[in-house]
KEMIPA-499016 format. One record per residue: residue in one letter; x, y, z of N, C-alpha, C in turn. Coordinates in steps of 0.2 Angstrom, whole numbers, plus 5000, padded with zeros to 4 digits. Last residue first. Layout:
BEGIN
AXYZXYZXYZ ...
# end
This chain:
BEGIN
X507453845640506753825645506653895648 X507153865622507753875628507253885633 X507053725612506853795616507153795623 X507153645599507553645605507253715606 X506553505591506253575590506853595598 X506853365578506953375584506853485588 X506053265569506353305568506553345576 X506453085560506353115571506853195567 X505753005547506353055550506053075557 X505152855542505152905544505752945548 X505552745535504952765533504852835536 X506552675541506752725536506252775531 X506152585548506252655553506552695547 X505552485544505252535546505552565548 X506652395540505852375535505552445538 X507452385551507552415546506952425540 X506652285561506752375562506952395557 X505652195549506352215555506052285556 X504852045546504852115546505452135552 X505352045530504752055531504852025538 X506652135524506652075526505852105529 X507352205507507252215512506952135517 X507952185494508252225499508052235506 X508152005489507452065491508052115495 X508951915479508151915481507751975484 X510251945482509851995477508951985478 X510351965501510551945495510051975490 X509952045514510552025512510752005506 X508752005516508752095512509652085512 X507951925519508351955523508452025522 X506351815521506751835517507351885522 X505551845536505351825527505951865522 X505851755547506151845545505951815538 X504751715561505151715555505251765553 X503951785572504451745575505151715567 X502951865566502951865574503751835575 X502551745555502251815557502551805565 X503251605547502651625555502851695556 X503251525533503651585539502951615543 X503451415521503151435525503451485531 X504451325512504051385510503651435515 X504951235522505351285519505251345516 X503651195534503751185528504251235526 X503051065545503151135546503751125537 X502750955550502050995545502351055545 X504050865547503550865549502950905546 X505650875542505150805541504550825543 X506850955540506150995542505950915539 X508351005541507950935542507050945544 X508251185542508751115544508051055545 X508351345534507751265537508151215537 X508751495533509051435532508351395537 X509051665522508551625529508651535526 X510651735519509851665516509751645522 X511951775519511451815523510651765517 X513151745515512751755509512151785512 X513651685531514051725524513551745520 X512551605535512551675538513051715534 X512551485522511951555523512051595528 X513851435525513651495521513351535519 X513651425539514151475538513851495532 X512751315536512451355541513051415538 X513551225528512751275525512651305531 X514451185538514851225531514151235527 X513651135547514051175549514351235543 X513251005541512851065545513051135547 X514350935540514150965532513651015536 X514750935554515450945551514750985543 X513750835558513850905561514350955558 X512650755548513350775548513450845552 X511450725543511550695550512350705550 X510450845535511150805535510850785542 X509650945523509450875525510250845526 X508951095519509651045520509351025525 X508551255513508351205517509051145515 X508351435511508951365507508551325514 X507351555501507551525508508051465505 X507551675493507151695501507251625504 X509251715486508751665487508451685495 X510151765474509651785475509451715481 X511051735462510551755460509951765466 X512451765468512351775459511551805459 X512451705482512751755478512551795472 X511651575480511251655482511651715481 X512351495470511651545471511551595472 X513551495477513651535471512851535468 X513251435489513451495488513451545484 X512751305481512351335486512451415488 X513951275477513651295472512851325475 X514751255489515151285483514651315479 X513551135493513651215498514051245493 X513951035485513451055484513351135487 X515351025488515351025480514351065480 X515350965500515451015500515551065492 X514450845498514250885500514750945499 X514950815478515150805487514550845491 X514550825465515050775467515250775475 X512850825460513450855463513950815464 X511350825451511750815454512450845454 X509950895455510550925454511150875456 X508250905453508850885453509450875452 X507351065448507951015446508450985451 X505551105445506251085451506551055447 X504351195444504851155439505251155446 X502951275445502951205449503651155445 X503651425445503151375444503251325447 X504951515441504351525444503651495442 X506451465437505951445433505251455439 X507951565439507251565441506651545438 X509351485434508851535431508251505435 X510351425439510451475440510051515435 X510051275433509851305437510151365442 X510251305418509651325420509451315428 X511651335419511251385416510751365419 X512151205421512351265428511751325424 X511751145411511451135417511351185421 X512551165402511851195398511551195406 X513751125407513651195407512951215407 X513851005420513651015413513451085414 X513950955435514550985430514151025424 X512450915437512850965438513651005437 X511350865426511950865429512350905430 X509750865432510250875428510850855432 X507950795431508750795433509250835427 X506450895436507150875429507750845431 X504750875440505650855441505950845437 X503450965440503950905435504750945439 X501650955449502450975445502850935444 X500150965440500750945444501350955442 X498851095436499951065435499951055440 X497551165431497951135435498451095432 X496851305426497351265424497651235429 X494751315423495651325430496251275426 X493551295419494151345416494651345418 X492851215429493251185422493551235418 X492651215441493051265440493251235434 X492251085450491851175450492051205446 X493250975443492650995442492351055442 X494751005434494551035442493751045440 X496150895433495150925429495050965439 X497550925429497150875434496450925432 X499050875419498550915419498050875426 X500850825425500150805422499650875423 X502450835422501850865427500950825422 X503450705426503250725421502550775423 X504950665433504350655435503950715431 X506250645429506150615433505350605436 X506850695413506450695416506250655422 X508350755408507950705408507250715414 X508250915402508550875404508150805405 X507651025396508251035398508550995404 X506351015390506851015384507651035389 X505450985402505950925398506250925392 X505251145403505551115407505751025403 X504051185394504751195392505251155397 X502851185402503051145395503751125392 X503251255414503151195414503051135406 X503151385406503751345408503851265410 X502051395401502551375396503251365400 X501451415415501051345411501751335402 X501751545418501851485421501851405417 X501351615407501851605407502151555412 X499851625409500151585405500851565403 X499551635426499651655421499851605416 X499151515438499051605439499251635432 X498451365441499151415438498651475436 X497651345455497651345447498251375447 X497851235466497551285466497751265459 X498551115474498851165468498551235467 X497651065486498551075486498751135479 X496551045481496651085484497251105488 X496850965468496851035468496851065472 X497250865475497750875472497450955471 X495950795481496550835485497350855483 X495350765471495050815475495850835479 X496250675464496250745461495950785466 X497650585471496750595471496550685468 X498950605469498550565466497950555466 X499850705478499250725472499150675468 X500550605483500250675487499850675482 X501150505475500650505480500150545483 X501750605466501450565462500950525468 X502850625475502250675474501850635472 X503350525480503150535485502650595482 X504050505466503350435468503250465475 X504850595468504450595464504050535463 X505650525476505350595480504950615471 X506150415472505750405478505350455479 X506750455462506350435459506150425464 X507950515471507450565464507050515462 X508250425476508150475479507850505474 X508950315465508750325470508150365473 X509850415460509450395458508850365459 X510750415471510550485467509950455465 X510550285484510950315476510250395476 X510650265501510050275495510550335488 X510750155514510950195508510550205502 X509250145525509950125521510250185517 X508450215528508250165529508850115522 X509050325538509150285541508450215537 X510350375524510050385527509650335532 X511550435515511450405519510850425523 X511550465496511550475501511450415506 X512750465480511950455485511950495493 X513450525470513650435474513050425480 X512950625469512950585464513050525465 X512050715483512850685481512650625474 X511150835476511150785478511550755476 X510050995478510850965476510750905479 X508751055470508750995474509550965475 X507851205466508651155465508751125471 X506751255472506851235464507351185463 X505451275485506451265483506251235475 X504551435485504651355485505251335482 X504451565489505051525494504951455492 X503651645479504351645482504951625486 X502651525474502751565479503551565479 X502051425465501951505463502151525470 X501851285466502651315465502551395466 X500751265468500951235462501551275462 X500151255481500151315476500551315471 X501451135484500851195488500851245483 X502351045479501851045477501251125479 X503751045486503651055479502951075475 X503051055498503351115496503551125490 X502650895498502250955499502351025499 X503950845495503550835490502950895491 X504750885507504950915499504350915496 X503750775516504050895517504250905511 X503950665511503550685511503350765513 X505650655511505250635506504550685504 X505850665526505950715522505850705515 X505050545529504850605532505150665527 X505850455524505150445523504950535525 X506950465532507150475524506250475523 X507550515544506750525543506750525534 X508950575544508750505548508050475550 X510050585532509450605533509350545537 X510950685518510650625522510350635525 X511050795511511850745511511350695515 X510350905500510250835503510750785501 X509951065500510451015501510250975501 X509151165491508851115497509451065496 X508351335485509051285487508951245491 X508051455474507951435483508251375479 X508451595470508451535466508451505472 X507151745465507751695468507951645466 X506551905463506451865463507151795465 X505952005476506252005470506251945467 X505452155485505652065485505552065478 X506252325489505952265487505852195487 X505952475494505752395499505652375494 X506552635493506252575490506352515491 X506352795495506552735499506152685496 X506452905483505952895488506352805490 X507152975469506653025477506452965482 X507552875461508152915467507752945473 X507152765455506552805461506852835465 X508052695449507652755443507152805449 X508452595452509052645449508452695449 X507452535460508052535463508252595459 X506652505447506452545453507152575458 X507352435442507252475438507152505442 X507452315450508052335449508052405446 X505852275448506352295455506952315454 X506052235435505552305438505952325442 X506752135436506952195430506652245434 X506252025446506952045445507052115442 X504352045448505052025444505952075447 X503952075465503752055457504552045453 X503552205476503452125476503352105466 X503752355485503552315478503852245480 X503552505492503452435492503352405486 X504252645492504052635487504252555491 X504252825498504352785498504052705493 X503952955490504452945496504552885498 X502853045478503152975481503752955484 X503253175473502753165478502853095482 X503853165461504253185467503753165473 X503553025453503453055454503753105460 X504052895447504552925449504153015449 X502952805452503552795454504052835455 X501952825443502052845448502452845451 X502452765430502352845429502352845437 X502652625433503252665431503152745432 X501452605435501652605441502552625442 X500652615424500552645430501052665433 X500452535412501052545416501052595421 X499352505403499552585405500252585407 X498852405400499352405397499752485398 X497452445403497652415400498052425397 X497452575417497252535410497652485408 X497752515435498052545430497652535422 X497352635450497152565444497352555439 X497652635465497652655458497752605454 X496652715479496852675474496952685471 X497252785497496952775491497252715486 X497152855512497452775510496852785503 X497152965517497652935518497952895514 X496052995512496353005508497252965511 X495153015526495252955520495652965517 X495653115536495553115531495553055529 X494953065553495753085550495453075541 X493953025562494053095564494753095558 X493752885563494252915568494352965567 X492952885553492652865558493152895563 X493952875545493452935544492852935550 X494752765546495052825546494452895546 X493852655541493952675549494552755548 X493752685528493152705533493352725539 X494852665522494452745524494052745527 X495152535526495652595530495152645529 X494152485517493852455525494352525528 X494652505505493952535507494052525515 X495952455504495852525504495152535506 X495452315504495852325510495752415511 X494652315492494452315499494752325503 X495852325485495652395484494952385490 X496752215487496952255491496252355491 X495652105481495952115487496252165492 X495452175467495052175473495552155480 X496652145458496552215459496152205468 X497552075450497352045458497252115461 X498052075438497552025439497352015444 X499052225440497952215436497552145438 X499152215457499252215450498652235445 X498852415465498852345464499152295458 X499352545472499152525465499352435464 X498752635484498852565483498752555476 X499752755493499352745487499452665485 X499652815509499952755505499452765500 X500452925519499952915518499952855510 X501452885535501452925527500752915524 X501652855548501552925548501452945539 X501952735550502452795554502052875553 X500752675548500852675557501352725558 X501052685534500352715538500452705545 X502152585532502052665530501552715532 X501752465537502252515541502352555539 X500552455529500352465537501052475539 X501152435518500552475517500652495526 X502152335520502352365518501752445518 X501252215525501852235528502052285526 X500352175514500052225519500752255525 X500852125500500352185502500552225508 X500952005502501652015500501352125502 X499351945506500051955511500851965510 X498752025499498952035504499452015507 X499351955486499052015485499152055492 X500051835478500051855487499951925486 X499851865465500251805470499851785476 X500251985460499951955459499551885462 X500752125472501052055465500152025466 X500852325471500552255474500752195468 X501752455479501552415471501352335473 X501152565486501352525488501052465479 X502052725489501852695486501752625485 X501852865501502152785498501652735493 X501953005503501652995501502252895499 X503553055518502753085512502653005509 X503953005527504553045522503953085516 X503553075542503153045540503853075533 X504253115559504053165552503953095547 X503953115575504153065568503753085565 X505053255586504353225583504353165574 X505353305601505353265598504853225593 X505853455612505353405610505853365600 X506853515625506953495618505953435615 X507153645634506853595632506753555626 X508953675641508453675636507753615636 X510053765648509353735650509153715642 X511653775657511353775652510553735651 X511653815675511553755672511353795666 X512453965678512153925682512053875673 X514353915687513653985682513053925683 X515253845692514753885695514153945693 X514853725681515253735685514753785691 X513653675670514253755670514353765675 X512853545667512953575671513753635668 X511453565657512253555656512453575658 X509953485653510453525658510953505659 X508453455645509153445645509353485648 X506653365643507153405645508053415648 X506053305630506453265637506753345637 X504853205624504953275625505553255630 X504453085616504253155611504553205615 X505952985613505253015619505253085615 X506352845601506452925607505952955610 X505552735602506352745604506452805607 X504452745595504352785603505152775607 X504552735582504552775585504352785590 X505052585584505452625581505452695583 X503652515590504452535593505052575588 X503052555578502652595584503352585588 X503352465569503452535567503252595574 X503152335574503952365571503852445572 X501752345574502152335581502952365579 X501352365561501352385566501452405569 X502052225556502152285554502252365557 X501252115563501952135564502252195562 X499952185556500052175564500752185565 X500452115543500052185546500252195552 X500451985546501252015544501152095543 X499351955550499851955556500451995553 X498551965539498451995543498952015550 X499251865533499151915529499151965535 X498551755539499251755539499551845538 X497151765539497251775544498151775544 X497051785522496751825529497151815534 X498051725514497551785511497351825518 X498151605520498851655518498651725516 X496951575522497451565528498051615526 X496151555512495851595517496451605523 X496951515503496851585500496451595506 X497051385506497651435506497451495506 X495751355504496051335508496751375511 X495551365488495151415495495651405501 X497051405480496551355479496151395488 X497751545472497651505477496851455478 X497351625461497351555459497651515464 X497051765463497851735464497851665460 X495751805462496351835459497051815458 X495051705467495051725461495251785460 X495751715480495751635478495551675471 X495551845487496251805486496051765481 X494051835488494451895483495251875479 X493951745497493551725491494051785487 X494551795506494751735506494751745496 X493651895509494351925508494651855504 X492651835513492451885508493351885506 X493351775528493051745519492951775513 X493451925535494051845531493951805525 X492951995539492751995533493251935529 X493752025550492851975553492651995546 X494852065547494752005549494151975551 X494452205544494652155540494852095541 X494352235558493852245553494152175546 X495652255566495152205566494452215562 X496452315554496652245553496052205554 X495952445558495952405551495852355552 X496252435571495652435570495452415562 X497852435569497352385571496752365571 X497652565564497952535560497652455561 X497152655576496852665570496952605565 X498252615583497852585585497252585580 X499252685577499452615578498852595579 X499152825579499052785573499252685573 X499152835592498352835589498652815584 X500652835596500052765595499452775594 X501052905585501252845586500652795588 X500253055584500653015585500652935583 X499453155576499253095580499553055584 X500153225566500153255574499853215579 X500153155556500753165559500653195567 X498853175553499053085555499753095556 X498753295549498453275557498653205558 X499653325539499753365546499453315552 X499353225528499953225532499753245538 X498353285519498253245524498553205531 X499153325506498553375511498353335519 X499353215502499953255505499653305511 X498053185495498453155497499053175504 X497853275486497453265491497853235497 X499153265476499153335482498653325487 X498553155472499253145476499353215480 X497553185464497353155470498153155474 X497853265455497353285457497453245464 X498753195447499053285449498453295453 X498353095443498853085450498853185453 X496753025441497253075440497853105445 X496752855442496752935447497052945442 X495252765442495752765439496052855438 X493952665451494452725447495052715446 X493552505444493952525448494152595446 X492452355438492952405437492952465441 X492352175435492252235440492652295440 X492152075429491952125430491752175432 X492751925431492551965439492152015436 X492551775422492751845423492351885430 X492951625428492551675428493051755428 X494551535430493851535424493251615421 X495151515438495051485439494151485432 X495951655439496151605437495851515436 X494851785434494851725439495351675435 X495251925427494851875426495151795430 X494752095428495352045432494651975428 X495252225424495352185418495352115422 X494852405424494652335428494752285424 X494252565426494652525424494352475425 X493852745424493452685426494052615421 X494352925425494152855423493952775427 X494552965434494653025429494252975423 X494753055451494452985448494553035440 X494953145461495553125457495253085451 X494853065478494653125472495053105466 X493352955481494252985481494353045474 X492552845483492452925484493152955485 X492352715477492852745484492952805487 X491552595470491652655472492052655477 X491652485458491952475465492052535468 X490452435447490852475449491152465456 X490152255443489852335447490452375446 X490352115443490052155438489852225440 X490252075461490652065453490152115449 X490252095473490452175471490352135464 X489551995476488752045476489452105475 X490451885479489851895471489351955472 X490551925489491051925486490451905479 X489551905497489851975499490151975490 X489351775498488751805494489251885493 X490351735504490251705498490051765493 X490251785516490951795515490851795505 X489051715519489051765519489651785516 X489451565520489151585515489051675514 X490551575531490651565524490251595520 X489751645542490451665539490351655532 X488951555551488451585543489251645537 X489651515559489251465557488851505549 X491251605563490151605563490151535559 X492451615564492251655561491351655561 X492951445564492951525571492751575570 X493051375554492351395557492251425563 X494351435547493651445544492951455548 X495451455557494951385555494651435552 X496451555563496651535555496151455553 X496251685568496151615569496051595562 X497151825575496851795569496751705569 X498151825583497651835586497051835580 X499551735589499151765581498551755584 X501251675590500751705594500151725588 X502651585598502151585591501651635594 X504051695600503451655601503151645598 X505151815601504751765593504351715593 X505151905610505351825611505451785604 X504752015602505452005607505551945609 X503651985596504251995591504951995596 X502751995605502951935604503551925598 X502952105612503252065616503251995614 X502152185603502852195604502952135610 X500752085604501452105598501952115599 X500552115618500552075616500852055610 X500252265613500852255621500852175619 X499252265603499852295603500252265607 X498252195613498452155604499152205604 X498152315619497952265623498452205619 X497552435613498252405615498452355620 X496352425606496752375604497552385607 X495452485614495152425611495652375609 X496252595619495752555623495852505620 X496252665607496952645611496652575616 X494952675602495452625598496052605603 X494452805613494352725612494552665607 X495352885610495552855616495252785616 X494852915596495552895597495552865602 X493552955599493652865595494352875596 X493853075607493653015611493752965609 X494453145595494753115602494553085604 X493353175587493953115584494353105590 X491953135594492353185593493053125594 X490353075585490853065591491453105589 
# end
């Protein structure tokens, strides 16, 4: 079939899902064409999705790309099984000129043939949801449950949003407009001008370990919708996720008539560091990354050639002046303390709490109080171990599991993490999480919670005021950083001075959340993940700035 008619027919197929994006970013509606149940997918979904996902293990994972020099693969299931499965490994000098090579026609496609090509990805990869699910869960140590929701269908929307971002940015200017300057009685100056989105070249997208996809696919599909061609170098423990994601774009890219090479893998050896040697190649113009403070800062100074999207890391934040759902916001904490045993960028860590207590509506409730409430509200949640794993999942490395050990040598202890046995999976580390009280005057305190402990570790903090808690709410995010701050008041006057300061310190802000909606959680479509105003992350998932630096408008002037 001729690569123009499949182009006419993806515009077809998916601008339909497009016009419906752009107009849900403009309202923020909830909207998601991704069905986030399991059994929307078929009746035979799951166990298909299953077998898929054990029929790559122990194989090679072919991609026909050029470049291959070697054979990698290190990924071992946080939950016990090794995957064995190994992955080329590019010779850059060979595959990044392929690469580049493949500019002209995905530039001259414009806008929306790439936007549609981009969607057809997405809907391929969402009728593979499970398979994908299953890739999530033993790469990340998301428990199933999460790993199909945050892994697929969530994953997939912050794609789609990306999408949409990148296709309004470039049809802001019209590819052709004709100009006339009126000259009195001579006659009119004439030109025709055309106008074209020049792609910055090849992007780099550095993947976490975490949230493969869904830290992944926002940045991979706003540099493929404007026009660049993306190398996926994943982590080593969460390789498959994204190096599917790379099979399913070359297909449909090869199907659409446009070079596969678009979209490639890179794999790193053992201990290679890949991702430093590509980074600062000239070739790479753009660079996505999700992962520690150090790399991210390293990237920033050292990747002068190429625009660099980072998320980094924070110190998330949760006032508590009162509350008129003390039951209710008990139970939202202890669930956000708990999801995915704390491995997510937005679970809050420091809990400010007036030392003289709080009001709320089932009386006044001391410091003490209140931390020993919302830690008998976990000790509730995760008391049944079947539904304590499927809230934790497994811890994802060993450096999580030594912080969690570490954490009651820096303060009193209000809730002690335990180990939970994960039948299926007797290899899996599961941790409940542990509550530290500290004191918030106290120096050794202000240190630790002004340091990012990424796991299941929170510290109660006591404060001398509400406005003593916002003082050091500021001096967070200021210093170190934070994707979200939450606050529990029934004071218009304390709601006021953490709203001001999250729009001062620019921290996406959750007021009195008691329900099913969570601190740690963001709706594709209508939530900004993060800001790009504090050190947490330069950029926010997703705006017009997230893509309109991915590409340059070169403008052509001919005299009519």
């Amino acid at each position: 079939m001729a690569a123009e008619t499949t182009a006419a027919q993806l515009i077809e197929k998916h601008r339909p899902t497009l016009d419906r994006t752009l107009e849900a970013i403009r309202t923020r509606a909830y909207w998601s064409p991704h069905p986030e149940h399991p059994k929307a997918y078929g009746e035979s979904a799951a166990p298909d999705g299953l077998a898929a996902f054990e029929a790559l293990r122990g194989k090679r994972f072919e991609l026909d790309q050029p470049g291959t020099d070697d054979w990698t693969g290190e990924e071992v299931s946080p939950y016990g099984p090794e995957l064995g499965i190994s992955y080329p490994h590019p010779d850059a000098d060979v595959l990044l000129p392929a690469m580049r090579a493949a500019i002209p026609a995905w530039r001259d496609a414009g806008a929306e043939v790439r936007a549609a090509v981009c969607l057809e990805i997405l809907a391929r990869i969402s009728a593979r949801t499970h398979e994908f699910a299953q890739a999530v869960m033993h790469t990340s140590g998301q428990a199933f449950m999460m790993a199909f929701q945050a892994g697929g269908p969530h994953a997939q929307d912050r794609g789609l949003e990306a999408v949409a971002y990148a296709y309004a940015e470039q049809v802001r200017t019209p590819e052709r407009a004709p100009w006339s300057k009126p000259q009195g009685k001579r006659d009119p100056l004439e030109l025709s001008k055309s106008f074209t989105a020049v792609p910055r070249g090849v992007a780099l997208l550095i993947g976490c370990n975490t949230f493969p996809t869904w830290n992944g696919y926002p940045g991979l599909f706003a540099s493929l919708a404007t026009g660049n061609p993306v190398l996926v170098k994943p982590h080593p423990r969460a390789v498959l996720p994204l190096a599917l994601t790379v099979r399913v774009a070359r297909e449909v890219l090869t199907e659409a008539g446009f070079p596969a090479d678009l979209v490639c893998l890179a794999v790193d050896r053992p201990g290679e560091g890949l991702a430093k040697t590509l980074a600062v190649r000239p070739e790479i113009r753009v660079i996505d990354y999700t992962g520690s403070t150090a790399f991210g800062d390293w990237l920033e100074t050292h990747a002068r050639q190429a625009q660099v999207f980072t998320e980094k890391a924070g110190v998330n934040t949760v006032v508590i002046d009162s509350t008129d759902d003390y039951k209710g916001m008990l139970g939202n904490l202890a669930f956000s303390l708990s999801l995915y045993s704390g491995q997510m960028c937005t679970t809050p860590q420091n809990l400010l709490i007036p030392r003289d207590g709080i009001g709320t509506d089932a009386g006044p409730k001391s410091y003490d109080e209140v931390v020993s409430d919302l830690a008998d509200a976990v000790s509730k949640l995760l008391g049944d171990d079947a539904r304590a794993n499927a809230l934790l999942g497994a811890i994802v490395n060993p450096q999580v599991t030594e912080r969690i050990e570490a954490a009651p040598g820096l303060g009193e202890v209000a809730l002690a993490s335990r180990a939970v046995a994960n039948p299926e999976f007797p290899g899996a580390t599961v941790r409940t999480p542990v509550i530290v009280k500290l004191d918030g005057t106290a120096p050794d305190a202000e240190a630790a919670c002004l340091t990012e402990h990424f796991g299941p570790v929170s510290f109660a903090v006591a404060v001398g005021s509400a406005a003593d808690a916002v003082e050091l709410l500021r001096r967070t995010v200021r210093e170190k950083g934070a994707m979200t701050v939450g606050a529990y008041t029934t004071s218009a006057e304390v709601e006021r001075l953490i709203e001001d300061a999250c729009l001062e310190e620019c921290a996406q802000l959750s007021l009195n959340l008691t329900g099913g909606v969570y601190v740690n959680q963001t709706a594709a479509f209508s939530d900004f993940h993060g800001s790009g105003g504090n050190p947490a992350a330069n950029a926010a998932l997703c705006d017009g700035a997230f893509v309109a630096n991915r590409f340059r408008t070169v403008e052509v002037r001919r005299q009519a």
